[in-house]
Structure formats: C-alpha cells, structure tokens
VEXDREN-2710 file (C-alpha; in Angstrom, 1 decimal):
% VEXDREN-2710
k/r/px/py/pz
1/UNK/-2.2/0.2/-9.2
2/UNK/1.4/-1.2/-9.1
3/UNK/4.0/0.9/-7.7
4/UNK/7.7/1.4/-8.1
5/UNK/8.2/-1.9/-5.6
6/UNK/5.9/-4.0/-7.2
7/UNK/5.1/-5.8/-3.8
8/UNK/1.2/-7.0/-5.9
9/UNK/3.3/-9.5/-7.7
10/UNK/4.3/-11.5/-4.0
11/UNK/0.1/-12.0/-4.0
12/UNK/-0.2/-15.6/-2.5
13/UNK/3.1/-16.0/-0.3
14/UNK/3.3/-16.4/3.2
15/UNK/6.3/-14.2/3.6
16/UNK/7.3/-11.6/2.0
17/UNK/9.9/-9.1/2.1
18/UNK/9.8/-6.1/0.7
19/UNK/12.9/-3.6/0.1
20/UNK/12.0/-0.5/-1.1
21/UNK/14.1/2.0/-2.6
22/UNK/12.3/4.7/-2.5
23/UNK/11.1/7.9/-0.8
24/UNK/7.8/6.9/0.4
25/UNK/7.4/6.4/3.7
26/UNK/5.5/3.2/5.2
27/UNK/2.4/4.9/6.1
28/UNK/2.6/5.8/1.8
29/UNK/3.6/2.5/0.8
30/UNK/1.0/0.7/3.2
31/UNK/-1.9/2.8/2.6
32/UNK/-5.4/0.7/2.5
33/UNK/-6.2/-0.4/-1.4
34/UNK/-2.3/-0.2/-1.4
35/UNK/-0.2/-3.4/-2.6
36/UNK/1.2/-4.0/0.9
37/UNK/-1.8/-3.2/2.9
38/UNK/-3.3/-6.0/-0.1
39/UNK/-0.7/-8.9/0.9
40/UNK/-1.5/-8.5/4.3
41/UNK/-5.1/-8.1/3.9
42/UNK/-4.9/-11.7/2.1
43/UNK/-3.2/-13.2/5.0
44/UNK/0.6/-12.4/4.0
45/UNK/3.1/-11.6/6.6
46/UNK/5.1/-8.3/5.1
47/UNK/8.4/-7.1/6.3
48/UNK/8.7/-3.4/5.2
49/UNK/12.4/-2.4/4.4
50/UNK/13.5/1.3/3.6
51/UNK/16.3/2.9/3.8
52/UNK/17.1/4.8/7.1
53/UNK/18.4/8.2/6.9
54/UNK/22.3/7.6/6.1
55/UNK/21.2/5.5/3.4
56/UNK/19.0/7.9/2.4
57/UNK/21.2/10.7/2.4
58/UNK/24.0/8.5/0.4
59/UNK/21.0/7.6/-2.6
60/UNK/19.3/10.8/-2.9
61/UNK/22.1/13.1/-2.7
62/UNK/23.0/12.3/-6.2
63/UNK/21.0/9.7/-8.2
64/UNK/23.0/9.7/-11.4
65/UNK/26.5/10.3/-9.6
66/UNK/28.4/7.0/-9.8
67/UNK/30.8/7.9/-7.2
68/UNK/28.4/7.8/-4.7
69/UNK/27.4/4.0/-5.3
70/UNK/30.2/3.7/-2.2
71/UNK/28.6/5.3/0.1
72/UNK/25.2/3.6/-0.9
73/UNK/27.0/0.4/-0.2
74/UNK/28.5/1.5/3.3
75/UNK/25.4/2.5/4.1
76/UNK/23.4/-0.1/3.2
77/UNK/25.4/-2.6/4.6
78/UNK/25.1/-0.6/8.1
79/UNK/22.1/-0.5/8.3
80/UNK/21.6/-4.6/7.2
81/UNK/23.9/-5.2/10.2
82/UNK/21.6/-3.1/12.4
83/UNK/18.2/-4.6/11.0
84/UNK/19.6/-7.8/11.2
85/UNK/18.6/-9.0/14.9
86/UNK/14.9/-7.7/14.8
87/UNK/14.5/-9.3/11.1
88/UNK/15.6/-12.4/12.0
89/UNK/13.2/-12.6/15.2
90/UNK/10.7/-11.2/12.8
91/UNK/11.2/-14.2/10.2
92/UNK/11.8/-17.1/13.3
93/UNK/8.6/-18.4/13.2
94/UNK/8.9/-18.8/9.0
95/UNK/12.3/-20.9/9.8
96/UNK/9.9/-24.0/8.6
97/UNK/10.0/-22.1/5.0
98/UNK/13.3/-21.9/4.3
99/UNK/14.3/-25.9/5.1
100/UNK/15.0/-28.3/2.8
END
C-alpha cells in the first residue's frame, strides 16, 4: 500500500532519497512490508529525511495558514544546513552516480 511519500515508485534505484513531510516517524514509515523497508529489502540504499522538531512545529502549527510558509522555509533551510555534513558522507560512496 502506497503512502503519502510514495517511496514504492523509487523500486529499482540504487539511491534513493526520501523527504517526507509527514508526521510518521521512521520506525512508521520503515515498518517491514512498508515501501521503505521494500527498497531496502531489494538492495536500495534509502536516506530517510523528516522534519526535526522546529520544522515540525513551523508545518503543523497551522497547515492552511499561509503566513506561516516563512517560518517552514527558515526552518527547513536550518535544518538542510545541519543535515548537510552527515548526508553528504552518507551519499560519498554514490559520488560515481551523479558524474557525467
């Protein structure tokens, strides 16, 4: 069954990255028969992104608010900065992918 990330439709890459907006936590979205528990079951190396808690805090505070699409953004953006390091040591050995 497909879920609001959609991670089944990946099926087949090496990589894949998948950023969830969502509430679920990792344990939820990797649960066994899951779709990211099924990538990495067929040999797929999946890098799980969710929002921390600011970000959480600035989506879910008001979904349909557009003045908080700001703070989303500042938050976001944080926490890409943060992430940023431990990603990129987590993709280094798929460097050979992304050549041209």
């Amino acid at each position: 069954m497909r879920s609001g990330v959609s991670a089944d439709l990946a099926a087949g890459y090496d990589l894949v990255a998948v950023v969830a907006v969502t509430a679920l936590t990792p344990d939820e979205l990797s649960k066994p028969g899951g779709e990211i528990a099924g990538l990495r079951a067929d040999g797929s190396h999946v890098e799980l992104l969710l929002p921390d808690r600011p970000s959480q805090q600035a989506i879910f505070s008001n979904l349909l608010d557009p003045a908080c699409k700001v703070y989303c953004a500042q938050a976001g953006f944080a926490q890409g900065v943060a992430l940023a390091p431990s990603l990129r040591d987590a993709l280094e050995p798929y460097q050979a992918l992304f050549a041209s």
